[in-house]
C-alpha positions in Angstrom: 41.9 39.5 0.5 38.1 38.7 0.5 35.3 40.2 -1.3 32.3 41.0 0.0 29.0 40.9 -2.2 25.8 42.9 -1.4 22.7 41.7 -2.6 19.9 44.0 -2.9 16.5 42.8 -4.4 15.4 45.1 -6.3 12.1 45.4 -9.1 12.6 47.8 -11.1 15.3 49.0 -13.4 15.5 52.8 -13.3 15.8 51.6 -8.9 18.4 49.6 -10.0 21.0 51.7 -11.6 20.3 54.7 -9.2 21.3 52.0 -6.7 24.1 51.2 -8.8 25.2 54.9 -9.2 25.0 55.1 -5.1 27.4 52.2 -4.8 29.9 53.1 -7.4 30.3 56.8 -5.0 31.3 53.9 -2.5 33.7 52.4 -4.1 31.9 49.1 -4.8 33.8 48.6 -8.4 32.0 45.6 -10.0 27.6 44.8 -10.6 25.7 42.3 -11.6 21.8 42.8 -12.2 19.9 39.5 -12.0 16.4 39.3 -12.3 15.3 40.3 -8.8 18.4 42.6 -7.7 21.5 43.9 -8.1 24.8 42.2 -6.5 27.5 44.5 -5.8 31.0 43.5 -5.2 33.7 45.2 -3.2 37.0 44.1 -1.3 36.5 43.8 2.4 38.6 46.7 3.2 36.7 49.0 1.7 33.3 47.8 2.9 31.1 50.1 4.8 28.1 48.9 6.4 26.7 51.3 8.1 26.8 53.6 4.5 25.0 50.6 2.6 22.3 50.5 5.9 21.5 53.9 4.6 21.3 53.1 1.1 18.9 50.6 1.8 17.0 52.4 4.0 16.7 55.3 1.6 15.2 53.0 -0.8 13.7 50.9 1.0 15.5 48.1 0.0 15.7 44.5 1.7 20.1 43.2 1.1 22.3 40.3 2.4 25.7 40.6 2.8 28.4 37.1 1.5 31.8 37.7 2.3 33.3 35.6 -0.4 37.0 33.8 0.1 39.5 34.4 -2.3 40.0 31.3 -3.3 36.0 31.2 -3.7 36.1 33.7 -6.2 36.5 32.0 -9.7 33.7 29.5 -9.1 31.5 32.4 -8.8 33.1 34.2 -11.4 32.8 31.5 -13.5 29.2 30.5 -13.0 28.0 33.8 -13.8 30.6 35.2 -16.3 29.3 34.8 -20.3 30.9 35.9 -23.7 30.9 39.5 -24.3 31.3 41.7 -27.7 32.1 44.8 -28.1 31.0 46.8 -30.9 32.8 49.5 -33.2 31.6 52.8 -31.9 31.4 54.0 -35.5 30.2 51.4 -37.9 28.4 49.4 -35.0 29.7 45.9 -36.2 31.6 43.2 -33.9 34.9 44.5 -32.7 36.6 43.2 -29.5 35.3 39.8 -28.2 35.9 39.2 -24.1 36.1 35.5 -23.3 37.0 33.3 -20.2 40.2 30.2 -20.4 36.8 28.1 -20.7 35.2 29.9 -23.4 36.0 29.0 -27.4 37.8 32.2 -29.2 35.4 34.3 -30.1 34.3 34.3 -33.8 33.7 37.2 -36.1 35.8 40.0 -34.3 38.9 42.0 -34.7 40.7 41.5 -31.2 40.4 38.4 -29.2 41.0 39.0 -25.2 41.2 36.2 -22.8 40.6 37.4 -19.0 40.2 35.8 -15.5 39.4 38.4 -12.7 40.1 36.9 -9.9 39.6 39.3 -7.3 40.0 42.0 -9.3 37.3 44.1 -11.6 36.9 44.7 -15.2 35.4 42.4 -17.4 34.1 44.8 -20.1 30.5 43.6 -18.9 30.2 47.2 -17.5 29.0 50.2 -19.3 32.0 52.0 -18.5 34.9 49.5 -19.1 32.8 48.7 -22.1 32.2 51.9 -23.2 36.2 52.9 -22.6 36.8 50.1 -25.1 34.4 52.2 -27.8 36.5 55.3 -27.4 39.7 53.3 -27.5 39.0 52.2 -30.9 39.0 56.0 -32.1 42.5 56.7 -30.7 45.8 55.8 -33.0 47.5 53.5 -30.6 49.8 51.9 -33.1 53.7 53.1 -31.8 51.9 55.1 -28.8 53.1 55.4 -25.3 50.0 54.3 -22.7 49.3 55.1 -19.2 46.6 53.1 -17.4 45.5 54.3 -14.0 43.4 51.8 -12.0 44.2 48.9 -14.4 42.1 46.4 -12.2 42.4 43.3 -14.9 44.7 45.1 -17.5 41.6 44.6 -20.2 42.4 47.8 -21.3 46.0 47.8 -21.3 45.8 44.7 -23.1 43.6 46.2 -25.6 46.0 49.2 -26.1 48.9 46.5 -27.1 46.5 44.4 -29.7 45.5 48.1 -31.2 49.5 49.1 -31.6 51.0 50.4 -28.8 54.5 50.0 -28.2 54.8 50.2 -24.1 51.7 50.6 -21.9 52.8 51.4 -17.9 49.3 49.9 -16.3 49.2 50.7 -12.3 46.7 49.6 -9.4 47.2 50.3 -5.8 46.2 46.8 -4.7 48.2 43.5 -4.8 45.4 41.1 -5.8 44.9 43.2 -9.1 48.2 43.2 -9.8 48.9 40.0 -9.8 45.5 39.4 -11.8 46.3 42.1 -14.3 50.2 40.3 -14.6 48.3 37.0 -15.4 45.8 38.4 -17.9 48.7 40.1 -19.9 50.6 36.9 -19.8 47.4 34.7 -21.1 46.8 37.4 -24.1 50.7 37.5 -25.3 51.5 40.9 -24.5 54.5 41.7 -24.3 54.7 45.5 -24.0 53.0 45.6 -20.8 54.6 46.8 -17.5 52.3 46.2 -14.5 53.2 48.1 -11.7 51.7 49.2 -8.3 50.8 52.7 -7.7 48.4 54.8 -4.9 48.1 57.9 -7.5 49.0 59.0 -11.2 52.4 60.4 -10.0 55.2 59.1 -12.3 58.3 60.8 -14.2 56.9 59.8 -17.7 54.9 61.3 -20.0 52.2 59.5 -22.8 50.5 59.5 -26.2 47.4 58.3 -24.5 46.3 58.3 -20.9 43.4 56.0 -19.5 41.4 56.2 -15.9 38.5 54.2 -15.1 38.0 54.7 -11.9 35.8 57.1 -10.0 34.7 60.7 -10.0 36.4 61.6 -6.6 39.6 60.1 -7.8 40.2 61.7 -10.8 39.0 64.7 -9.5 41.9 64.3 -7.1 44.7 62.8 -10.0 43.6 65.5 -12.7 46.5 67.5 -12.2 49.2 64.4 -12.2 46.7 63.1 -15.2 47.7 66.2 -17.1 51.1 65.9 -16.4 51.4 62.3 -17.6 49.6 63.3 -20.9 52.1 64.6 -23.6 50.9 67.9 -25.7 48.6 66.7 -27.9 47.8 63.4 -26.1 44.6 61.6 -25.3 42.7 61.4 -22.3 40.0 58.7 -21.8 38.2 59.1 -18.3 35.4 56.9 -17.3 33.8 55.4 -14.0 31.8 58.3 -14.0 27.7 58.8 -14.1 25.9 61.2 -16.2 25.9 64.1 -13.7 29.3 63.8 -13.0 30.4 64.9 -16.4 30.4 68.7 -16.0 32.3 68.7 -13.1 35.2 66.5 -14.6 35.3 68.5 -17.9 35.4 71.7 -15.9 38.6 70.4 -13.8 39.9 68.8 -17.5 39.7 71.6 -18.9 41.6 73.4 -16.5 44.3 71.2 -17.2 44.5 72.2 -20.7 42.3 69.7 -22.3 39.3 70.0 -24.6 36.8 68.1 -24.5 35.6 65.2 -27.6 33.6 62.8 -27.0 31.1 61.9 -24.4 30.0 58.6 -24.5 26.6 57.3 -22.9 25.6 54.0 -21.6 22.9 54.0 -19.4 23.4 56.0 -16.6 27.4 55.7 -17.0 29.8 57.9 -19.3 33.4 57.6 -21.2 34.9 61.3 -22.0 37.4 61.9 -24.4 39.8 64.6 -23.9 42.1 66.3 -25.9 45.4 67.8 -24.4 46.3 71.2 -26.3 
């Protein structure tokens, strides 16, 4: 599978991450700002060019296009991709530090994660992976059951384990991510991690705590099967969604039987935290 990277220059940041927001609604599931532009990655199936010819029209934006091997992927990966830390949502102080195989162990935090996406997205570098991580740290995970839809690199199920829980059922519908996600859990020690393949949120289990970072139009259409997966008095965490997406996704939540939290902002990106009654 190849990826193919969209490179839009861009000057100025409130362009930008409308731009951004655009992309995400096509699926493009991993950005980079640099100084003149945003590069957007997505995998070749799911590229549309005559969708990002209108984007770029309607902003009058200049782009390239780099289809980028697979086995290109970690050298570009790797020259771009620096420490990250997250920070404790409520006391603001170093929590969960993100590192490469390449990268010393990060100092001063709680949780150390090693991860190497491949072809696969979700580094943390985000705002909503990132943001997800804040929320996670409000949730009791020690002895819980986890679901986690759209697992991409398994960050977050790999975070659930380190923060307690005793089995975590993380699902992706494509192979690459899979096996990424499978590699990633093995690197960190995890051991309570079952990474399987999966189109939807269907599945004959239920779960203390269910997470989906993906897209509004996809949890929009796995709400119903996100509800059944989440046990009464479970946890929802949604994310991959912008700031006008979020009454929309509470409305069809709450529908569901949950109650909304927490909404957590980032930019132009949210994390919602639901409650299942």
């Amino acid at each position: 599978m190849n990826t193919v990277e969209v490179y839009f220059v861009v000057d100025n940041a409130n362009a930008a991450e409308l731009l951004i927001a655009e992309l995400a609604e096509l699926h493009f599931e991993a950005f980079e700002e640099v100084a003149d532009g945003v590069k957007a990655f997505i995998p070749q199936s799911m590229f549309d060019a005559p969708a990002i010819a209108v984007i770029a029209d309607q902003y009058a934006l200049s782009y390239s296009v780099n289809t980028i091997a697979q086995q290109n992927w970690n050298a570009l990966w790797e020259s771009n991709f620096e420490p990250l830390v997250v920070n404790d949502l409520q006391t603001g102080k170093p929590w969960v530090g993100l590192r490469a195989n390449f990268h010393p162990a990060t100092e001063g935090v709680d949780i150390d994660i090693e991860i190497t996406p491949k072809m696969s997205f979700g580094t943390g570098h985000h705002a909503t992976t990132y943001s997800v991580m804040q929320l996670m740290k409000t949730v009791a995970f020690n002895n819980a059951t986890v679901f986690d839809f759209g697992t991409g690199t398994g960050i977050l199920a790999i975070l659930a384990e380190k923060l307690g829980a005793k089995a975590v059922i993380a699902v992706d519908n494509d192979d690459w991510c899979i096996e990424n996600a499978q590699e990633n859990v093995q690197k960190n020690g995890c051991v309570n991690i079952s990474v399987l393949k999966a189109d939807t949120a269907a599945s004959v289990q239920t779960f203390d705590v269910v997470i989906a970072n993906i897209n509004k139009h996809i949890l929009l259409e796995n709400m119903a099967l996100l509800a059944e997966r989440t046990k009464d008095g479970g946890v929802l965490i949604l994310s991959g969604l912008l700031i006008q997406d979020e009454v929309d996704i509470v409305s069809a939540a709450e529908q569901q039987g949950f109650k909304h939290a927490i909404t957590l902002t980032k930019g132009n990106w949210i994390a919602i935290l639901l409650n299942r009654s």
